[in-house]
N, CA, C and O atoms as a Maestro MAE file, in Angstrom:
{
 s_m_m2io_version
 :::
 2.0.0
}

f_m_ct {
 s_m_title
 :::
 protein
 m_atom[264] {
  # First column is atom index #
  i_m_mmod_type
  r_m_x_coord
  r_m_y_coord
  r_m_z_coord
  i_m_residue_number
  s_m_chain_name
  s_m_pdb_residue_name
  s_m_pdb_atom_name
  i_m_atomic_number
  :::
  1 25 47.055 84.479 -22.867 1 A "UNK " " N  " 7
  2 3 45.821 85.025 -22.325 1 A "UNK " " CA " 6
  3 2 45.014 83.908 -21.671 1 A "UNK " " C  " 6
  4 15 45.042 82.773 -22.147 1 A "UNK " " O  " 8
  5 25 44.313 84.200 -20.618 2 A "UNK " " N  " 7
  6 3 43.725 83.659 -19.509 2 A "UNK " " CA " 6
  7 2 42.125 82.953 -20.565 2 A "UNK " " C  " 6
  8 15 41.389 83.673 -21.240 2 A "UNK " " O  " 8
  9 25 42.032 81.995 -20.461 3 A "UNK " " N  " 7
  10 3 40.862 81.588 -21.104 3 A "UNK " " CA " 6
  11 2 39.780 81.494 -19.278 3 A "UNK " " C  " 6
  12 15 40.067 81.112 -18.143 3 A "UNK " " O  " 8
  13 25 38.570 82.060 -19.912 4 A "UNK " " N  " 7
  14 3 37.504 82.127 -18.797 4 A "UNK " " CA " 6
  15 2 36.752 80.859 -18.996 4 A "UNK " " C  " 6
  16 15 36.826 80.514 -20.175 4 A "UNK " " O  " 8
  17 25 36.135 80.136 -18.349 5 A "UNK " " N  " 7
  18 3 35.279 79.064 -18.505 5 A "UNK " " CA " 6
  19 2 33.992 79.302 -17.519 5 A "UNK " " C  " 6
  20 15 33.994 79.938 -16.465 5 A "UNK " " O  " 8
  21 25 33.068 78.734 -18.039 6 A "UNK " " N  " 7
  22 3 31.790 78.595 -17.226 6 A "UNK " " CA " 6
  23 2 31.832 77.930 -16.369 6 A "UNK " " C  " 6
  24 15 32.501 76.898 -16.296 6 A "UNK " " O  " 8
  25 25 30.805 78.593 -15.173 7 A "UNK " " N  " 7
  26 3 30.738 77.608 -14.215 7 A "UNK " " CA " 6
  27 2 29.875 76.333 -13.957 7 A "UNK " " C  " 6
  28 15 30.193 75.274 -13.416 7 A "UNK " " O  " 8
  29 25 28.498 76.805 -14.590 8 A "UNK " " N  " 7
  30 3 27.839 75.703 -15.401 8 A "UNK " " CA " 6
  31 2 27.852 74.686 -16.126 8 A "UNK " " C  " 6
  32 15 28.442 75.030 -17.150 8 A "UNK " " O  " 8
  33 25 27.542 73.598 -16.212 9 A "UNK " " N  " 7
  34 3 27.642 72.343 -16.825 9 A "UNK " " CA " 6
  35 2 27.002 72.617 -18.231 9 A "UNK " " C  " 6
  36 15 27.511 72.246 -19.288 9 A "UNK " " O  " 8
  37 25 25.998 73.210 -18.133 10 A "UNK " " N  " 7
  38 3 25.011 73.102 -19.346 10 A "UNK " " CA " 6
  39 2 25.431 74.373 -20.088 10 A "UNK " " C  " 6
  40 15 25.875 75.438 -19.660 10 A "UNK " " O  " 8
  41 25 25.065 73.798 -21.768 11 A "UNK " " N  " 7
  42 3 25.540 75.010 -22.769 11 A "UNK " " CA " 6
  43 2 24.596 76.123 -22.895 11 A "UNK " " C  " 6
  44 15 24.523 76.767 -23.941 11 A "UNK " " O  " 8
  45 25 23.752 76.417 -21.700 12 A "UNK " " N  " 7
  46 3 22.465 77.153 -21.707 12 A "UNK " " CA " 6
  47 2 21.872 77.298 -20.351 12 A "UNK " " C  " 6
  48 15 21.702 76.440 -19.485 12 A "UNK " " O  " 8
  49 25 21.543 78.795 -20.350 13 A "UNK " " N  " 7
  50 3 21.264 79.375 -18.908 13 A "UNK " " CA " 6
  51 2 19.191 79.320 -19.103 13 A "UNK " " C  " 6
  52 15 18.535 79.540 -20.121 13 A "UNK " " O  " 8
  53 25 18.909 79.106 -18.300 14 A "UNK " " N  " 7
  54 3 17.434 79.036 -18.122 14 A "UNK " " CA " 6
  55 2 16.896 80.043 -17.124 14 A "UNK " " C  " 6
  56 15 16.980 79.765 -15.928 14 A "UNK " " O  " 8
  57 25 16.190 81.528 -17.623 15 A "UNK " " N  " 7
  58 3 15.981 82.772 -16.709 15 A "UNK " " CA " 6
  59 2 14.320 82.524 -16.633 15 A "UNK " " C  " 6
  60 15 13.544 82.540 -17.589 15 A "UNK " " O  " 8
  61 25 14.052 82.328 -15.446 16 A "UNK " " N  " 7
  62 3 12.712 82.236 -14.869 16 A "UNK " " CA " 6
  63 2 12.221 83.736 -14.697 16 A "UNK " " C  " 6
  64 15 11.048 84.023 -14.933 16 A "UNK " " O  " 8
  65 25 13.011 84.552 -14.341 17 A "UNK " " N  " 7
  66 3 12.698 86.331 -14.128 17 A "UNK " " CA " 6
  67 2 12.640 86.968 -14.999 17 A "UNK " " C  " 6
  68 15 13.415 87.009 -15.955 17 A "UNK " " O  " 8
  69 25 11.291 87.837 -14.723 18 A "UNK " " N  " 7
  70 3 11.032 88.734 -16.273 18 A "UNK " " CA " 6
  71 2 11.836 90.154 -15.742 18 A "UNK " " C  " 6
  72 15 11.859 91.130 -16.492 18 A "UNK " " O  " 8
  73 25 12.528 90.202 -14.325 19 A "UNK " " N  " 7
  74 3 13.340 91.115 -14.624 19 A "UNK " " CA " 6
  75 2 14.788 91.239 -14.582 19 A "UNK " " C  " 6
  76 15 15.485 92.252 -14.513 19 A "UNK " " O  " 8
  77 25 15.144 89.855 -14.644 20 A "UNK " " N  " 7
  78 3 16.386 89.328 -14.861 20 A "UNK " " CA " 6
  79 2 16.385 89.502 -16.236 20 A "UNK " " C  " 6
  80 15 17.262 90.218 -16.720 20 A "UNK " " O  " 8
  81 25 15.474 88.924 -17.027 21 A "UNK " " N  " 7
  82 3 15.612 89.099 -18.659 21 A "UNK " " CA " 6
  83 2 15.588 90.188 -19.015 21 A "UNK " " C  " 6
  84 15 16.583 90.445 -19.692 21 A "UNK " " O  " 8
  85 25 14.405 91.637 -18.807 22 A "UNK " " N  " 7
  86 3 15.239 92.469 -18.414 22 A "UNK " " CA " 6
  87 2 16.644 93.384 -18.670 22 A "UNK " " C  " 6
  88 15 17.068 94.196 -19.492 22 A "UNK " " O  " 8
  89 25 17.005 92.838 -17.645 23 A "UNK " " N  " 7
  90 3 18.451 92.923 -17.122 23 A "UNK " " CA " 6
  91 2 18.919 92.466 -18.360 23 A "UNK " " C  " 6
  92 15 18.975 93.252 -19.306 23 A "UNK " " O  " 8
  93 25 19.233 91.403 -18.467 24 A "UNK " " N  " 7
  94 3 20.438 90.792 -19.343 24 A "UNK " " CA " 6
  95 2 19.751 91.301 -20.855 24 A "UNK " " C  " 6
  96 15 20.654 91.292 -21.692 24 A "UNK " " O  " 8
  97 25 18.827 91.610 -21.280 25 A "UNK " " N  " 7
  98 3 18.768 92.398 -22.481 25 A "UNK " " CA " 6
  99 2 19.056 93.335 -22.837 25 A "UNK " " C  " 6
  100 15 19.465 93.578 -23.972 25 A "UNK " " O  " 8
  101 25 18.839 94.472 -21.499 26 A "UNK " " N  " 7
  102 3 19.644 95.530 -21.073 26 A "UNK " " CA " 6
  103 2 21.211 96.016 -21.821 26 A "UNK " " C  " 6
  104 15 21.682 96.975 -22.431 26 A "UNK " " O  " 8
  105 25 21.695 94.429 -21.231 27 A "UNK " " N  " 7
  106 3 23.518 94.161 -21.433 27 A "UNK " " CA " 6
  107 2 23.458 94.062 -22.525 27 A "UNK " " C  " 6
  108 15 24.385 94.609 -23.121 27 A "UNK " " O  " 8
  109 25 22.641 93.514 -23.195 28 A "UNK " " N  " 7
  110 3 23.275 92.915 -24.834 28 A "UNK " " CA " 6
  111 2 22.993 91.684 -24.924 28 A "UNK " " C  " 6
  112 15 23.450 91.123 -25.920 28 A "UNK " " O  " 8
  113 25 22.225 90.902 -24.021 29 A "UNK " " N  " 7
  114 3 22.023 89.543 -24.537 29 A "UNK " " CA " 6
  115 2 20.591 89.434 -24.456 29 A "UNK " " C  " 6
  116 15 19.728 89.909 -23.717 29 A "UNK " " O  " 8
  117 25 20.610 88.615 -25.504 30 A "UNK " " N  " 7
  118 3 19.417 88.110 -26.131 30 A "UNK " " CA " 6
  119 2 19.324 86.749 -26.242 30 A "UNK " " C  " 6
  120 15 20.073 85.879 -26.689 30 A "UNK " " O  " 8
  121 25 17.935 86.760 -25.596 31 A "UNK " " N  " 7
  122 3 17.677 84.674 -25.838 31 A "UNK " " CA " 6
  123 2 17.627 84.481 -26.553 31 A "UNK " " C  " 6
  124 15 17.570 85.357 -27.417 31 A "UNK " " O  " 8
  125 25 17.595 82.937 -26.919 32 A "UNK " " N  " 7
  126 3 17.389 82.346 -28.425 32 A "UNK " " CA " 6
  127 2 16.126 81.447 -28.288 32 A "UNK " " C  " 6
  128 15 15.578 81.084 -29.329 32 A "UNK " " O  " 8
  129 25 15.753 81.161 -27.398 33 A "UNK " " N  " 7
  130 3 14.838 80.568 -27.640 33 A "UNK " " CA " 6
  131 2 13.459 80.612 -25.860 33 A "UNK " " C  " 6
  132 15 13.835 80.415 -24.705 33 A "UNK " " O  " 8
  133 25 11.956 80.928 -26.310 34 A "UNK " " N  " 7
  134 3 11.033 81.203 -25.421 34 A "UNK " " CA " 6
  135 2 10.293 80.001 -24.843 34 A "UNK " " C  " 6
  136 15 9.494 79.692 -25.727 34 A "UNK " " O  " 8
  137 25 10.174 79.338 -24.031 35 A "UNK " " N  " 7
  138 3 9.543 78.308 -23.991 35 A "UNK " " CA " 6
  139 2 8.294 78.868 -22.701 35 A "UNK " " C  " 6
  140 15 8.234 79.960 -22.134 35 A "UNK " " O  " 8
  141 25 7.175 77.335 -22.509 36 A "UNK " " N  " 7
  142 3 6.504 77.513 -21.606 36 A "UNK " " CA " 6
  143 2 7.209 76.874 -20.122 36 A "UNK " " C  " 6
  144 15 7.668 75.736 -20.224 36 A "UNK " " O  " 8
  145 25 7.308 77.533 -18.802 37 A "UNK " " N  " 7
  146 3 7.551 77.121 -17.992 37 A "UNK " " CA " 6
  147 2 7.187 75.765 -17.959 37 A "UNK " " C  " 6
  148 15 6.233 75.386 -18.639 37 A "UNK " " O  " 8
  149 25 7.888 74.906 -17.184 38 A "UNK " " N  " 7
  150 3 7.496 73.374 -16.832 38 A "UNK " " CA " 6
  151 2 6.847 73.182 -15.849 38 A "UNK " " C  " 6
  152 15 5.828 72.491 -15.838 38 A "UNK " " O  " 8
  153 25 7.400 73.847 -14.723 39 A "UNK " " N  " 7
  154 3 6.235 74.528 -13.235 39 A "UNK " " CA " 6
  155 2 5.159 74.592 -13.325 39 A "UNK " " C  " 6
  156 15 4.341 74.034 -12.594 39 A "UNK " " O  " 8
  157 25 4.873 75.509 -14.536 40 A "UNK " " N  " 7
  158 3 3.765 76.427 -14.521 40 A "UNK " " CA " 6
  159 2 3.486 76.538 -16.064 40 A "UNK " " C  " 6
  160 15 4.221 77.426 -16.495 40 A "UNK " " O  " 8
  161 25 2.765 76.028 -17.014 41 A "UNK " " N  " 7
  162 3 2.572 76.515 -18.041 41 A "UNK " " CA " 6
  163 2 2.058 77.578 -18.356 41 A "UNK " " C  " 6
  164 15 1.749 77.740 -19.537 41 A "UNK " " O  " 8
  165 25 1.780 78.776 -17.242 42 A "UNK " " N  " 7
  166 3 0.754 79.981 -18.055 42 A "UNK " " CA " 6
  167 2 2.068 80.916 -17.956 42 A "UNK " " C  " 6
  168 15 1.965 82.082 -18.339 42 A "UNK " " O  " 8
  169 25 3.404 80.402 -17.411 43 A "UNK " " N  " 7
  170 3 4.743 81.562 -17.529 43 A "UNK " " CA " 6
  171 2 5.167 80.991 -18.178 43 A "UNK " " C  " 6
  172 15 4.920 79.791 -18.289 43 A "UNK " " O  " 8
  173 25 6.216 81.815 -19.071 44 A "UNK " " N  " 7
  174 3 7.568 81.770 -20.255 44 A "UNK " " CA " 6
  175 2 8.670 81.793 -19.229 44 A "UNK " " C  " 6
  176 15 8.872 82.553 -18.282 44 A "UNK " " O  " 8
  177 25 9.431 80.577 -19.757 45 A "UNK " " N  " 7
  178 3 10.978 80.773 -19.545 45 A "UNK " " CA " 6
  179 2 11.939 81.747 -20.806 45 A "UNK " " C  " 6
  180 15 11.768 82.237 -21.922 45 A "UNK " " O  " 8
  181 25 12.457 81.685 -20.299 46 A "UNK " " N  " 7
  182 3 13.853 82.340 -21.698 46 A "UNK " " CA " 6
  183 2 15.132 81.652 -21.552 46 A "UNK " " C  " 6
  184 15 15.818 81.796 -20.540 46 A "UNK " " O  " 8
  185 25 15.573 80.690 -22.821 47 A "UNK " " N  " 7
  186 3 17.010 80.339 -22.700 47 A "UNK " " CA " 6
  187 2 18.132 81.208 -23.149 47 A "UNK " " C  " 6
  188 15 17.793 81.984 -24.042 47 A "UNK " " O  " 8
  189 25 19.438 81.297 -22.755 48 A "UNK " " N  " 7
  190 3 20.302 81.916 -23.411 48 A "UNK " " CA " 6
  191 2 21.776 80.819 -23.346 48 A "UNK " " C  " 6
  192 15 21.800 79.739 -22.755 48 A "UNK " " O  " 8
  193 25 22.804 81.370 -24.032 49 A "UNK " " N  " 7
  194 3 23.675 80.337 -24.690 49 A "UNK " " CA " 6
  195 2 24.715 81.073 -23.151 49 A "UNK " " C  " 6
  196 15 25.091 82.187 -22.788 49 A "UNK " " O  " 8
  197 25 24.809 79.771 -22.697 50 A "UNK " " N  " 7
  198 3 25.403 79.936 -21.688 50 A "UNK " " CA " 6
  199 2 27.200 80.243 -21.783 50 A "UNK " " C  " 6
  200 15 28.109 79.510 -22.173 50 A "UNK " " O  " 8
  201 25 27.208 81.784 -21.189 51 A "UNK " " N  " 7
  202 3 29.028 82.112 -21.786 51 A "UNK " " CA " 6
  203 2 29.510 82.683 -20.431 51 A "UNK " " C  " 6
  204 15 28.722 83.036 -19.554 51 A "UNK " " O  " 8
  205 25 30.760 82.745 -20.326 52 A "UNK " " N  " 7
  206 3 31.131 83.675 -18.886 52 A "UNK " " CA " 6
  207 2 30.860 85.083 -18.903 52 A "UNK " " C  " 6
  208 15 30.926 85.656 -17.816 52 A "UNK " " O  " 8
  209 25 30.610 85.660 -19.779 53 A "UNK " " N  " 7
  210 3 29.993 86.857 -19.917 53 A "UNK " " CA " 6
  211 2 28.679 87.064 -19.292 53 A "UNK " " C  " 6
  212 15 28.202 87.971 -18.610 53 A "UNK " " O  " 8
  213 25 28.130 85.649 -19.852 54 A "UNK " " N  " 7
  214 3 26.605 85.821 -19.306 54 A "UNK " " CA " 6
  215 2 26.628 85.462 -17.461 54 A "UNK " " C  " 6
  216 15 26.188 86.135 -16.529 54 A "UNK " " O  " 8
  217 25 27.253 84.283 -17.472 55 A "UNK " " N  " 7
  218 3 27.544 84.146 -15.932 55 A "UNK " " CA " 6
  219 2 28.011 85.308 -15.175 55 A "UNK " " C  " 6
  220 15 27.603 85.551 -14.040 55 A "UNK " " O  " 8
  221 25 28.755 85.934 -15.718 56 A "UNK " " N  " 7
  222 3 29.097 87.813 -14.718 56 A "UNK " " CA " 6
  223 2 27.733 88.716 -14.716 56 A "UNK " " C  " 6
  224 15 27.312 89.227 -13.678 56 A "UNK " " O  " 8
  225 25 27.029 88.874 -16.087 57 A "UNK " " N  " 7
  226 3 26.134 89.845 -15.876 57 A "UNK " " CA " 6
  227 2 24.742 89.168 -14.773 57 A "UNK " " C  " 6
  228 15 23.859 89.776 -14.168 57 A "UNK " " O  " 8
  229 25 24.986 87.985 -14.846 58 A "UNK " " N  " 7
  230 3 23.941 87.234 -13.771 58 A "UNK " " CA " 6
  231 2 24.578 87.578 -12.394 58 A "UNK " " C  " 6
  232 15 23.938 88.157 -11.517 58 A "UNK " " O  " 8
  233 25 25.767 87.221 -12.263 59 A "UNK " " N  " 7
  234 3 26.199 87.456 -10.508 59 A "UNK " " CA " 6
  235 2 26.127 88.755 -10.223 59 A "UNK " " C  " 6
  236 15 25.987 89.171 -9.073 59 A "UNK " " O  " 8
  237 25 26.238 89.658 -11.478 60 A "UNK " " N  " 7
  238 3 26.089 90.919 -11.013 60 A "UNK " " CA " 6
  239 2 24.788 91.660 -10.622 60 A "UNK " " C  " 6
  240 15 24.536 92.562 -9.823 60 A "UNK " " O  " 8
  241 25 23.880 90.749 -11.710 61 A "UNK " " N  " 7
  242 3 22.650 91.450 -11.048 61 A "UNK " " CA " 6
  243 2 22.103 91.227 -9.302 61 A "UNK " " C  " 6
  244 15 21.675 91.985 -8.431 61 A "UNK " " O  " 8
  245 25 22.332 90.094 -9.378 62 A "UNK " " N  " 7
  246 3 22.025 88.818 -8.347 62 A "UNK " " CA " 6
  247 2 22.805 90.105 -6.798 62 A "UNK " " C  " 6
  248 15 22.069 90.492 -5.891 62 A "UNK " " O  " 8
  249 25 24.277 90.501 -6.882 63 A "UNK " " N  " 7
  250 3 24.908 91.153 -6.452 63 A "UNK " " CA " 6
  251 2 24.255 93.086 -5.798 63 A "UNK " " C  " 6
  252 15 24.528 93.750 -4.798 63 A "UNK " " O  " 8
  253 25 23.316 93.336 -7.047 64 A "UNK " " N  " 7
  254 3 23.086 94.209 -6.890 64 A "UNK " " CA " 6
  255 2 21.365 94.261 -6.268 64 A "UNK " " C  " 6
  256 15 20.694 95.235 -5.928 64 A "UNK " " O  " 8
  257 25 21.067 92.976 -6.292 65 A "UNK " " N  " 7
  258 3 19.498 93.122 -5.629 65 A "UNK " " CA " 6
  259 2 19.909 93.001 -4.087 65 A "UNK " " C  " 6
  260 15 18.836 93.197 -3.514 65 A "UNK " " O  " 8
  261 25 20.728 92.818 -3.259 66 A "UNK " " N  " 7
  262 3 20.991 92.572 -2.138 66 A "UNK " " CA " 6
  263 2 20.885 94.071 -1.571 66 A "UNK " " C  " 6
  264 15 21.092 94.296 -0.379 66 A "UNK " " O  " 8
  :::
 }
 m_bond[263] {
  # First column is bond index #
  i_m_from
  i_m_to
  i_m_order
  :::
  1 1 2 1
  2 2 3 1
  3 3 4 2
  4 3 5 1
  5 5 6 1
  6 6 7 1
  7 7 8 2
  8 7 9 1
  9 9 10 1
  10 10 11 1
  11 11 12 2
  12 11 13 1
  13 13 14 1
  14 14 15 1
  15 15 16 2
  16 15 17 1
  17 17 18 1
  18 18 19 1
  19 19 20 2
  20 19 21 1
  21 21 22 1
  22 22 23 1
  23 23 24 2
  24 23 25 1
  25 25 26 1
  26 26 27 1
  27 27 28 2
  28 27 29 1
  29 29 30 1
  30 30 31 1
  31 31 32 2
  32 31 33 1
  33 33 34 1
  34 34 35 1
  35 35 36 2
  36 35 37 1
  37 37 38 1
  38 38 39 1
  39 39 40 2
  40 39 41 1
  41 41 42 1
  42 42 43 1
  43 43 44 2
  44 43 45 1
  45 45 46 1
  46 46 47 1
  47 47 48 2
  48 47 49 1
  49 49 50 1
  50 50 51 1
  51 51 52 2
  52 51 53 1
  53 53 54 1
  54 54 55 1
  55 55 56 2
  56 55 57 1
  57 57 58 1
  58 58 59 1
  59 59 60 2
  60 59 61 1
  61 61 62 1
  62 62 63 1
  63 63 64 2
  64 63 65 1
  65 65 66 1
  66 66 67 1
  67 67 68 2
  68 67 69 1
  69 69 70 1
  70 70 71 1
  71 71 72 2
  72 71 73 1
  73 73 74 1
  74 74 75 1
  75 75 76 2
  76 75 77 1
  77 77 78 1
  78 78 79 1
  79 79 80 2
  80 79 81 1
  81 81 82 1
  82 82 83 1
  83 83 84 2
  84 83 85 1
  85 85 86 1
  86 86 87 1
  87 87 88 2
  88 87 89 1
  89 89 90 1
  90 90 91 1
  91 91 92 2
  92 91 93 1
  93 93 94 1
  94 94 95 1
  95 95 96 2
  96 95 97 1
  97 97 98 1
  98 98 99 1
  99 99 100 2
  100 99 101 1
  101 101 102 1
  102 102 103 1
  103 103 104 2
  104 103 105 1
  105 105 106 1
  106 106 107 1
  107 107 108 2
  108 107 109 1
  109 109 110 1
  110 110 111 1
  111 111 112 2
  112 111 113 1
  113 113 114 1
  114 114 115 1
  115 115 116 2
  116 115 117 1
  117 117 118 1
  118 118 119 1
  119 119 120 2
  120 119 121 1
  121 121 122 1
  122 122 123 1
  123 123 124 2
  124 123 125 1
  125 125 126 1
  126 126 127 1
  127 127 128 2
  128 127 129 1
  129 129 130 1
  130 130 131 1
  131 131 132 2
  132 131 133 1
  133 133 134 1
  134 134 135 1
  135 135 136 2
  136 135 137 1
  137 137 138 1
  138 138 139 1
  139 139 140 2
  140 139 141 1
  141 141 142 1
  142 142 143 1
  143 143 144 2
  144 143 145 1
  145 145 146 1
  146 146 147 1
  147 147 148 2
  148 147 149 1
  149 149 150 1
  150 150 151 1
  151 151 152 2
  152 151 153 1
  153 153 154 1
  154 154 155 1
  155 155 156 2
  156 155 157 1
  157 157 158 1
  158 158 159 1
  159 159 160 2
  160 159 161 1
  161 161 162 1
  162 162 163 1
  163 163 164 2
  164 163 165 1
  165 165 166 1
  166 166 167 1
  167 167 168 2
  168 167 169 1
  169 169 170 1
  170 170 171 1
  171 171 172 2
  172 171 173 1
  173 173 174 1
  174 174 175 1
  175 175 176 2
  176 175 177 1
  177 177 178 1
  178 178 179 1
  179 179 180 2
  180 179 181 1
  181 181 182 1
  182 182 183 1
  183 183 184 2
  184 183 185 1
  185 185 186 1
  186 186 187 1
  187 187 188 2
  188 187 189 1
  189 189 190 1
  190 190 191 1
  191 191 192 2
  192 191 193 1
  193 193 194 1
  194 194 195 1
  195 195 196 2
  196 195 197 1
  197 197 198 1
  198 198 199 1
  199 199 200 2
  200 199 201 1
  201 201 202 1
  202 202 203 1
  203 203 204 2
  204 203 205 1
  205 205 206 1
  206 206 207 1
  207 207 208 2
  208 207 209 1
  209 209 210 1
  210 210 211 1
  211 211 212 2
  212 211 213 1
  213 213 214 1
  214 214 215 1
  215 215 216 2
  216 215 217 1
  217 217 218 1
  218 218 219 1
  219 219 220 2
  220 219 221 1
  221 221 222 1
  222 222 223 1
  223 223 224 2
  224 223 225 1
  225 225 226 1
  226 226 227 1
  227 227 228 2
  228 227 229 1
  229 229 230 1
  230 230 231 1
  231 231 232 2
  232 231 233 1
  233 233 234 1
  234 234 235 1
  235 235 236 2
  236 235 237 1
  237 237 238 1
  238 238 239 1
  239 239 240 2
  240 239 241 1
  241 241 242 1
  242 242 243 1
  243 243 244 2
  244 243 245 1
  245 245 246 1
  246 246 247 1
  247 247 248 2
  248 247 249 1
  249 249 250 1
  250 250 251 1
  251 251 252 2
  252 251 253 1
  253 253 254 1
  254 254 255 1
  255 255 256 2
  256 255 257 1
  257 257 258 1
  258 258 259 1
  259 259 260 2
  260 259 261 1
  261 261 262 1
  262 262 263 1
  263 263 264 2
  :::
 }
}
């Protein structure tokens, strides 16, 4: 069986969109951890554990706002 790998370097995806998060909560994923934007401290980021699962439901959304 075909092992999938990320395309990302980092073990963690960083979603700036509150309707990307959203989205990927939607799917079944859930962040682990809320922080304050670095940009902007009066917005929340959301991290999630970066998997190829999560990388598909991202291209897909990304796919479907076009």
């Amino acid at each position: 069986m075909k092992r999938k790998e990320c395309n990302h370097k980092t073990g963690y995806y960083t979603c700036k969109r509150l309707r990307l998060l959203e989205y990927l909560r939607k799917e079944g994923f859930l962040p682990y951890m809320t922080l304050p934007d670095v940009d902007n401290p009066k917005y929340n980021v959301w991290r999630f554990k970066n998997t190829p699962e999560l990388e598909e439901a991202i291209d897909k959304y990304f796919k479907e706002m076009k």
